[in-house]
C-alpha positions in Angstrom: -78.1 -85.1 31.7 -75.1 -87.3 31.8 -71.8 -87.0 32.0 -71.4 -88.4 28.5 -74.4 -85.5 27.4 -72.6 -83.0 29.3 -69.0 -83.5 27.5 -71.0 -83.8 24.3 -72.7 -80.5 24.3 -69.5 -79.3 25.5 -67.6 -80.0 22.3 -70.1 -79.4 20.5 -70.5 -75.8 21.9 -68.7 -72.9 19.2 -64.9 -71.7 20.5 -64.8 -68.2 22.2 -62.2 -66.7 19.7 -61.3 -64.6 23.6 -60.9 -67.6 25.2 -59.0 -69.7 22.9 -55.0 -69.0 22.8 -53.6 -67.7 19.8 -52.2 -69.9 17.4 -48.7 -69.6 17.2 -47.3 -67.4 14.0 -45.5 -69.3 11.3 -42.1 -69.5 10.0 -43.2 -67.7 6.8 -45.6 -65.0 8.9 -42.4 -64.2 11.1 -40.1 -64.0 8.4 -42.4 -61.8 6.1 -42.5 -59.5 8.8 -39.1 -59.5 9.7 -38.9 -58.6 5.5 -41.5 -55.6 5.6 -39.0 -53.8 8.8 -35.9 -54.1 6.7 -37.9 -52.6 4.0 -39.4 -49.8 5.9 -35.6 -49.0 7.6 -34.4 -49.1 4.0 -36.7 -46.8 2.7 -36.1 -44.4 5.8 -32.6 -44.9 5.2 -33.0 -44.1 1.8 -35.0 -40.8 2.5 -33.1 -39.7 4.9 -29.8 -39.7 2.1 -32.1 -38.0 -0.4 -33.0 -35.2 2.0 -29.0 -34.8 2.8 -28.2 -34.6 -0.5 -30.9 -32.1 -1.2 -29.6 -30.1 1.5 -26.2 -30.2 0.2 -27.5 -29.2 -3.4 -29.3 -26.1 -2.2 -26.0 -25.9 0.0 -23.9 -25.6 -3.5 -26.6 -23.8 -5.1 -26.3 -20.6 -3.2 -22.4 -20.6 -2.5 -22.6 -20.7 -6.4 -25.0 -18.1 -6.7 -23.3 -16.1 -4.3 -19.6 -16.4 -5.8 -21.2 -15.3 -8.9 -22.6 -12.0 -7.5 -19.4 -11.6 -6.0 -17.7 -11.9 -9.2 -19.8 -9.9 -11.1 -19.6 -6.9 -8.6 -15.5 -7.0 -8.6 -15.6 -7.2 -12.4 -17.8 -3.8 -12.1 -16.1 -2.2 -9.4 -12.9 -3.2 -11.5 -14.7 -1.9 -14.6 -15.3 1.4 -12.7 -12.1 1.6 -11.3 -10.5 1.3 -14.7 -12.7 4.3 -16.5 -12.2 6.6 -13.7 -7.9 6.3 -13.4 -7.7 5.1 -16.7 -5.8 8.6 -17.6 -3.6 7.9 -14.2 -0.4 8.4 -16.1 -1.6 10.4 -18.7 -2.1 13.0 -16.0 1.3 12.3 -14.1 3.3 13.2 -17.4 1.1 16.7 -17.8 1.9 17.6 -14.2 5.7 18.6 -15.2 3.7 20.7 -17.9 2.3 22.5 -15.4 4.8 23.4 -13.4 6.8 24.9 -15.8 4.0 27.0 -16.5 3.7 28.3 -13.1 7.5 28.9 -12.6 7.4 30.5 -16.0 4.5 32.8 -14.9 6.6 33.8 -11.9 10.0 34.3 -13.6 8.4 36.6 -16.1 7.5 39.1 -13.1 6.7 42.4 -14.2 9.2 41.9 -17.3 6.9 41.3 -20.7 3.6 41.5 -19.8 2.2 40.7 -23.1 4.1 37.2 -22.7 3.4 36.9 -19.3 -0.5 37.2 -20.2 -0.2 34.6 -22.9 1.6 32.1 -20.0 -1.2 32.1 -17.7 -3.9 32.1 -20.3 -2.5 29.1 -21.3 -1.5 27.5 -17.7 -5.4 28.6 -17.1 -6.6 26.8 -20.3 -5.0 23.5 -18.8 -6.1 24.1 -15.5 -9.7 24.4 -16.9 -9.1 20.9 -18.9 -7.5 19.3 -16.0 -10.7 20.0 -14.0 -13.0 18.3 -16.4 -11.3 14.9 -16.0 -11.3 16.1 -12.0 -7.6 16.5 -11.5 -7.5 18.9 -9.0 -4.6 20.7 -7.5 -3.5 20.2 -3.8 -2.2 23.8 -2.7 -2.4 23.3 1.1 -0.3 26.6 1.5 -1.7 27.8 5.4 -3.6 24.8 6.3 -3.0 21.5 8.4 -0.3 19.4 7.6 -2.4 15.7 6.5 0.5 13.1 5.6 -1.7 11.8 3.0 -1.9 14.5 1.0 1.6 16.1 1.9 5.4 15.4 1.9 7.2 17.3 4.4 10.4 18.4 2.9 11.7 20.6 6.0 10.3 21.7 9.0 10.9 25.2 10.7 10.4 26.7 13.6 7.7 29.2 12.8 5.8 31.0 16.0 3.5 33.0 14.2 1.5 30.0 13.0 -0.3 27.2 14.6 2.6 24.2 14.9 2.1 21.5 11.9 0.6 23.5 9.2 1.8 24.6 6.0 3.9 27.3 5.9 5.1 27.2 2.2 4.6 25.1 -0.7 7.3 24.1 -2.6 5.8 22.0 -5.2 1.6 21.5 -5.6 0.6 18.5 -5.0 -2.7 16.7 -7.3 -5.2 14.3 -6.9 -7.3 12.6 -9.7 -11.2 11.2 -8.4 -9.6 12.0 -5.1 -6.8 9.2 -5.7 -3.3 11.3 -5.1 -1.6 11.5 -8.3 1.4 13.2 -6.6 1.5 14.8 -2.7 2.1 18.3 -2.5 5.9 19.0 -1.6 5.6 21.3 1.8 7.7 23.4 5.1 5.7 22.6 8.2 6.0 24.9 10.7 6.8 23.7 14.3 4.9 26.9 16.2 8.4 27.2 18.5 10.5 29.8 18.5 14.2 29.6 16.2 17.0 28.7 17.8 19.0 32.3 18.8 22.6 31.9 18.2 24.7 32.5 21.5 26.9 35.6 19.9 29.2 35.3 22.9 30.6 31.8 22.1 
């Protein structure tokens, strides 16, 4: 075989696709990929807004939901509130009632025991219908001295009891649902001895 044989079967020989370069890409090929990246980093773009806002809806959604169960229980609880010390000053204006009733009771004594019978029937009567609405009375006469429940009016020195309890009680004191309608007006005993009064001065 010749040389001119040799280049002939040479050319004529099918191209390796491994051996031949690539052929470079073209304007168009570069450009329409260039396109499809901008589309994807759009779209990825765009997804990842949509997922915010998603996140910010379900955000609202249950601070909304949880405003309106918070509403809804301080309308009940004010609901409540207003059924149980509705009759607040109702029972303030009865309390006067009953206090007259009591010193009444006391005045009469021994003296007219036919009307002092028909006082504390009826002081007992609006004891009994105080109790239903649960006013109760506060007669701390003997026991601890709370502040929140009690007005000090005096204190005395007292040793024969323990030092701040209730040694007498000057006016009872009432609570309505356990709310204090009106503190119960008291002498607190110190516990120390009295002051003796130095004669030879």
């Amino acid at each position: 075989m010749n040389k001119e044989e040799a280049l002939q079967a040479q050319e004529a020989e099918p191209a390796n696709p491994e051996t031949q370069p690539e052929a470079p890409q073209t304007a168009a090929e570069s450009t329409q990929e260039i396109s499809v990246e901008e589309e994807i980093a759009g779209l990825s773009a765009q997804v990842e807004g949509l997922q915010q806002e998603l996140a910010d809806a379900r955000d609202q959604m249950l601070r909304a939901a949880a405003e309106a169960q918070n509403v809804r229980r301080r309308a009940e609880a004010d609901v409540e509130k207003a059924h149980k010390f509705a009759l607040e000053k109702f029972s303030r204006e009865l309390l006067p009632v009953v206090d007259s009733l009591e010193k009444a009771s006391e005045a009469l004594g021994d003296v007219g025991e036919a009307q002092k019978e028909g006082v504390e029937m009826t002081l007992r009567l609006l004891m009994a219908t105080l109790e239903k609405f649960n006013i109760k009375q506060v007669d701390p006469q003997g026991q601890a001295f709370d502040p929140q429940y009690h007005e000090a009016m005096t204190m005395v020195p007292n040793p024969s009891l323990p030092a701040n309890s209730v040694m007498d009680v000057l006016q009872k004191g009432y609570t309505l649902n356990e709310r204090l309608l009106r503190p119960a007006m008291v002498v607190v005993a110190t516990g120390g001895e009295a002051k003796k009064i130095d004669e030879t001065a």
